[in-house]
C-alpha positions in Angstrom: 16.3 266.7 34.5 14.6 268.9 31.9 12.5 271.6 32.8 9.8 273.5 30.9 9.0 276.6 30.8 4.8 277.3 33.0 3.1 280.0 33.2 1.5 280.3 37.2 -2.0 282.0 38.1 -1.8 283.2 41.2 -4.7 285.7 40.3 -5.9 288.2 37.5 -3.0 290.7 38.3 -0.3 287.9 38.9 0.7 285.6 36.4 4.1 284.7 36.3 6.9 282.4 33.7 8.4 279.7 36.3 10.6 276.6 35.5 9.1 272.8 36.2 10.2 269.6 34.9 8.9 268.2 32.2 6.1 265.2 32.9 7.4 262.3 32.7 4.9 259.7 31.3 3.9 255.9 31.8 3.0 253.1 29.4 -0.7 254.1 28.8 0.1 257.6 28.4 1.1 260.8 25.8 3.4 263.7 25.7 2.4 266.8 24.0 4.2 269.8 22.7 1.7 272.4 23.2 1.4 274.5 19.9 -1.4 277.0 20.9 -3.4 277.5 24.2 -6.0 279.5 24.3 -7.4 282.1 27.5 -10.6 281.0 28.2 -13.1 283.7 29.8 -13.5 281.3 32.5 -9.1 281.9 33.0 -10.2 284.6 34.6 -13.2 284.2 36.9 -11.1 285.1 40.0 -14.0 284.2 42.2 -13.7 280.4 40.5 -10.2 280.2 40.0 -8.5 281.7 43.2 -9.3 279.0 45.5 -7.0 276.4 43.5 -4.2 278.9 43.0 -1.0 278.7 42.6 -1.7 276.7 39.3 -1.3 276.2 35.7 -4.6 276.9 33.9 -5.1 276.4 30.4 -7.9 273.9 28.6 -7.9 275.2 24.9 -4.9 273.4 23.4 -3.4 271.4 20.7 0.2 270.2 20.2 1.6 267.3 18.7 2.1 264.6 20.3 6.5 263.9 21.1 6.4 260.7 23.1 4.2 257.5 23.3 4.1 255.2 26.3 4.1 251.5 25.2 0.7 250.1 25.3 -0.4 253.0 23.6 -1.8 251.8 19.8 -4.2 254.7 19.2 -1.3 257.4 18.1 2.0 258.1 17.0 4.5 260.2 17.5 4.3 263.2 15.1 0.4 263.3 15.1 -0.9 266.9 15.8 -3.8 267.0 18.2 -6.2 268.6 20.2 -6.7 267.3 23.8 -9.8 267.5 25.7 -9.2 267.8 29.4 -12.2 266.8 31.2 -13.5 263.4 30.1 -16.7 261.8 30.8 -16.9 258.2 32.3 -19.5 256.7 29.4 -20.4 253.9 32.5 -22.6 256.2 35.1 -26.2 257.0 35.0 -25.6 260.4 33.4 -23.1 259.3 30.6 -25.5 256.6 30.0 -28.3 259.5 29.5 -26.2 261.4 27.3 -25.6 263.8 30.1 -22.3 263.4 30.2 -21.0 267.2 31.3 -23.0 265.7 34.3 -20.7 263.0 35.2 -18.4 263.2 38.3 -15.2 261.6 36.5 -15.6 264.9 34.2 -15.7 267.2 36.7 -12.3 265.4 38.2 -10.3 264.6 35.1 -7.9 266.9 33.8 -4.4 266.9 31.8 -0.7 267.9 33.6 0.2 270.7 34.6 -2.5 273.0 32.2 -2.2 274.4 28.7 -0.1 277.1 30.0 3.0 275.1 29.5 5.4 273.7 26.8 4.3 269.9 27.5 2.0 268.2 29.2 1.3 265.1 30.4 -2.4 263.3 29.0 -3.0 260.8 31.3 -4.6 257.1 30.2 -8.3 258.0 30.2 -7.8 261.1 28.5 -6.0 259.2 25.8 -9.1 256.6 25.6 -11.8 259.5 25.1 -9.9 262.6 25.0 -7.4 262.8 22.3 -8.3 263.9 18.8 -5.9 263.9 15.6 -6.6 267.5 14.0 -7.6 267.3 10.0 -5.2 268.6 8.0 -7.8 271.4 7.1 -6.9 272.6 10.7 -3.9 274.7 11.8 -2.9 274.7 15.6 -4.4 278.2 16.4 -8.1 276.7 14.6 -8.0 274.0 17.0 -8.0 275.8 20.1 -11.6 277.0 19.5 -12.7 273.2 19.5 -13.1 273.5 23.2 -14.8 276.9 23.1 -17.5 275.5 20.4 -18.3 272.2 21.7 -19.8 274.1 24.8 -21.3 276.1 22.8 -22.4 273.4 20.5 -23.7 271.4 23.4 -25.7 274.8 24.4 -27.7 275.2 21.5 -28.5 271.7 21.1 -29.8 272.4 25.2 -32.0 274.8 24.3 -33.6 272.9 21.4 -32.6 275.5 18.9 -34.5 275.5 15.6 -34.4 276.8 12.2 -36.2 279.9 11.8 -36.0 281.5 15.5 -35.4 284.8 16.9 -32.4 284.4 18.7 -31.1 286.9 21.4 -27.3 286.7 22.6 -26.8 288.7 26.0 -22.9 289.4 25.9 -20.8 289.1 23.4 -17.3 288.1 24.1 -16.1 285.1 22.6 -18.7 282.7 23.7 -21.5 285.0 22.5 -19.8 285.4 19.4 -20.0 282.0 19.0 -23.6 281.5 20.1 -23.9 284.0 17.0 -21.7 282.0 14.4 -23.2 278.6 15.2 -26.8 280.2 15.4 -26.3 282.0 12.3 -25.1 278.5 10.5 -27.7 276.2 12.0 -30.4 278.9 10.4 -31.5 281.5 12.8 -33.8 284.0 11.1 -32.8 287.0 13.1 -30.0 287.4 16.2 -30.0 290.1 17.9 -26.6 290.9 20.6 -25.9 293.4 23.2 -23.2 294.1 25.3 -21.4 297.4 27.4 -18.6 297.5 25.0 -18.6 299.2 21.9 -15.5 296.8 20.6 -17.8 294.0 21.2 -20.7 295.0 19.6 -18.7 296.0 16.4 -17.2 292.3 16.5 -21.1 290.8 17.3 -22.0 292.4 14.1 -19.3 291.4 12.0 -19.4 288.0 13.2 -23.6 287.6 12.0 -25.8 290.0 14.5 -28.3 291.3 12.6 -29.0 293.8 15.6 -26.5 295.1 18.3 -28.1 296.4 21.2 -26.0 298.3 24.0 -26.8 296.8 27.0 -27.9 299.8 28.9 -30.7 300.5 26.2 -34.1 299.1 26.5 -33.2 295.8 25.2 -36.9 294.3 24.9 -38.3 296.9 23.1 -35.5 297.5 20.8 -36.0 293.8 20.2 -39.5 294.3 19.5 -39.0 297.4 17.5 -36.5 295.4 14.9 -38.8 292.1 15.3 -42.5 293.0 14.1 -43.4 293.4 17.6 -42.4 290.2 18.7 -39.3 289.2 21.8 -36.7 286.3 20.8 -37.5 282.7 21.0 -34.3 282.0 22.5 -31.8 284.0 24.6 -28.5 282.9 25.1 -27.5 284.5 28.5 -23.4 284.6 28.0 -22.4 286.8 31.3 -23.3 286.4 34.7 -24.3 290.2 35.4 -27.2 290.3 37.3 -29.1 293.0 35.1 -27.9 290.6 31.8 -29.9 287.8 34.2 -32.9 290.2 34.5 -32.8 291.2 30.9 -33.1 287.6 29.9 -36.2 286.8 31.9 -37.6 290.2 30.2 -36.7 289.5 26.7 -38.3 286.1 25.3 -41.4 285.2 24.1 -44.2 283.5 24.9 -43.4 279.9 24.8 -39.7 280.7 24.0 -36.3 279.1 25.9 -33.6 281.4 28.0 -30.2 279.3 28.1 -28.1 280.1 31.4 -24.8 279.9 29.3 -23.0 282.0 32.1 -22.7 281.5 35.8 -23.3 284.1 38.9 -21.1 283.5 41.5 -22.0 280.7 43.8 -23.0 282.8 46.5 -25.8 285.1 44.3 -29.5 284.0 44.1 -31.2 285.6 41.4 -35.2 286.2 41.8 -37.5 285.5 38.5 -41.0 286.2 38.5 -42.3 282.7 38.5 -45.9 283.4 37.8 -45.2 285.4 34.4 -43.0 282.7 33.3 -45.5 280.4 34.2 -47.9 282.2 32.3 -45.9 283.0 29.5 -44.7 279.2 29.7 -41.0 279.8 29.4 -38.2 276.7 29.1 -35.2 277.7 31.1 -32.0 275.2 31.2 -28.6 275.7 31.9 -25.1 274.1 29.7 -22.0 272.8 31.2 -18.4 272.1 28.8 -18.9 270.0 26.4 -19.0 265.8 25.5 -16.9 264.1 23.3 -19.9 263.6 20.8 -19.8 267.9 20.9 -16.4 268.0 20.0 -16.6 265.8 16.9 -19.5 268.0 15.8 -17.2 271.0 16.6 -14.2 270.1 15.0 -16.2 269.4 11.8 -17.8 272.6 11.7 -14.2 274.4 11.9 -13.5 271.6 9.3 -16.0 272.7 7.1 -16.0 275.9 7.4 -19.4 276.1 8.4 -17.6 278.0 11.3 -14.9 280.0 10.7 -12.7 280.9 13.9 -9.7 282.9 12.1 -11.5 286.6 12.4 -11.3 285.9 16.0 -7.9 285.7 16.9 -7.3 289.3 18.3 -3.8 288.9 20.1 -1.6 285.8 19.6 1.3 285.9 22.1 4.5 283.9 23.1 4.2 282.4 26.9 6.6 285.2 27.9 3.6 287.1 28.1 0.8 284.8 29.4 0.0 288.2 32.1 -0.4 290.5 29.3 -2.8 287.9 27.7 -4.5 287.5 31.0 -5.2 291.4 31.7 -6.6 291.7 28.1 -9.3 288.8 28.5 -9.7 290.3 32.3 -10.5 293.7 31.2 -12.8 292.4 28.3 -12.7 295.8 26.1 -10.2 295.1 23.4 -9.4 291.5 22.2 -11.7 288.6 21.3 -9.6 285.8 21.0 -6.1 285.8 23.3 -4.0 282.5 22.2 -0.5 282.0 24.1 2.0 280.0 21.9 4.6 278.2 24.2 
């Protein structure tokens, strides 16, 4: 039997290089040699990934594709790809509403084991709506920010963003930097981005911030100070800290839009001051991964250019060391981008 090489979450602190065999695959299905897999922030969310460890995370991938079961037509062996591992159901009341990141068969789809390995397994529905040939404008390590973008994508479209607004982006690890990218290219006038790390904000203002704000300062007045008096239109709220939370609701404008980008942890219940919201008549909605649809629009913006990932990639490391990848998103001070490369 041939066995692969995994890496296995047990938590933050604990990742460790153990042997499985390699999935075996039926008629309707793929194999894929994982190329590049990228650590999402969400890898390390203990608090949302501890309950279903021991596993093998991993949801940012692309590969090309080494074996095809028979009744597969779409493909062919040799095609490079990136695989999206939750798929929507395009039949229930939510995928018919275009809600899709909604849908239950989303939430429970998935690929075997997790990007974290040297092949996996893409099972039939994730072949139907789930597999995507990468253009030959995109190498391996590109297409592991397809994920990433499509939420981000999917975000932005959420909010209703327009041409021309204010935006603020609380947090600025690699989702906010991508709030600012795609912001900046679908015409923001001004974006503004705070974080606690200095590392961050540097890479926030590189990557299109007009204005870096640390978090600890006054962040609605400074806003107002660089803004002719005026808060942002939209905030993009990309961590789950409470005070980010309260410096959202403090932060936007009169008839503006927060986006909860970022989860608390289940347990937390955040107060907002409904009658100044009210009165200020303030749009608040939330984002969830991303459809299909948002990962066609993503993939074209990498394509394009209109988005360009490369700048981001601040540690690219064999599987060997998937825990050394792990502590450096975990700690959050010095990398943007971690990719593993099995």
């Amino acid at each position: 039997m041939k066995t692969m090489k995994v890496a296995v979450y047990y938590n933050n602190n604990d990742v460790r290089i153990e042997e499985m065999p390699v999935p075996t695959i039926g008629d309707t299905e793929l194999l894929v040699k994982v190329k590049a897999s990228g650590i999402c922030g969400s890898d390390v969310m203990e608090w949302y990934r501890i309950k279903k460890a021991p596993k093998v995370l991993g949801h940012e991938i692309t590969g090309d594709i080494i074996a095809i079961g028979k009744n597969v037509r779409k493909y062919k062996i040799g095609d490079r790809v990136f695989v999206s591992h939750h798929v929507p159901c395009n039949t229930c009341r939510f995928c018919k509403n275009n809600q899709q990141t909604l849908c239950h068969t989303l939430h429970t789809t998935n690929f075997y084991p997790g990007g974290f390995a040297e092949y996996l397994r893409v099972p039939e529905i994730n072949v139907d709506r789930g597999v995507f040939v990468l253009p030959k404008e995109l190498s391996y390590a590109q297409g592991v920010f397809i994920e990433p973008l499509a939420c981000v994508v999917r975000g932005l479209k959420t909010a209703r963003m327009k041409p021309g607004q204010t935006v603020l982006v609380i947090g600025s690890g690699i989702s906010g930097l991508l709030q600012i990218i795609l912001a900046k290219a679908w015409g923001a006038a001004k974006i503004f981005a705070t974080d606690v790390e200095d590392y961050r904000l540097k890479a926030a203002q590189r990557f299109g911030a007009d204005v870096v704000i640390h978090a600890k300062e006054n962040v609605p007045e400074e806003i107002k100070k660089h803004n002719e008096g005026r808060l942002a239109d939209l905030v993009v709220l990309c961590t789950g800290a409470l005070p980010a939370v309260q410096q959202a609701l403090q932060s936007v404008e009169p008839g503006g839009t927060i986006l909860f980008f970022a989860p608390t942890e289940p347990e937390v219940d955040v107060p907002f001051p409904l009658f100044e919201l009210w009165n200020k008549q303030i749009t608040m909605v939330s984002t969830y991964a991303g459809s299909p649809e948002d990962i066609t629009t993503a993939i074209e913006l990498i394509r394009s250019k209109k988005v360009t990932v490369d700048d981001m990639i601040s540690h690219s490391l064999p599987l060997a060391e998937a825990a050394k990848g792990f502590q450096l998103v975990a700690k959050a001070k010095d990398s943007i981008k971690v990719i593993l490369k099995p």
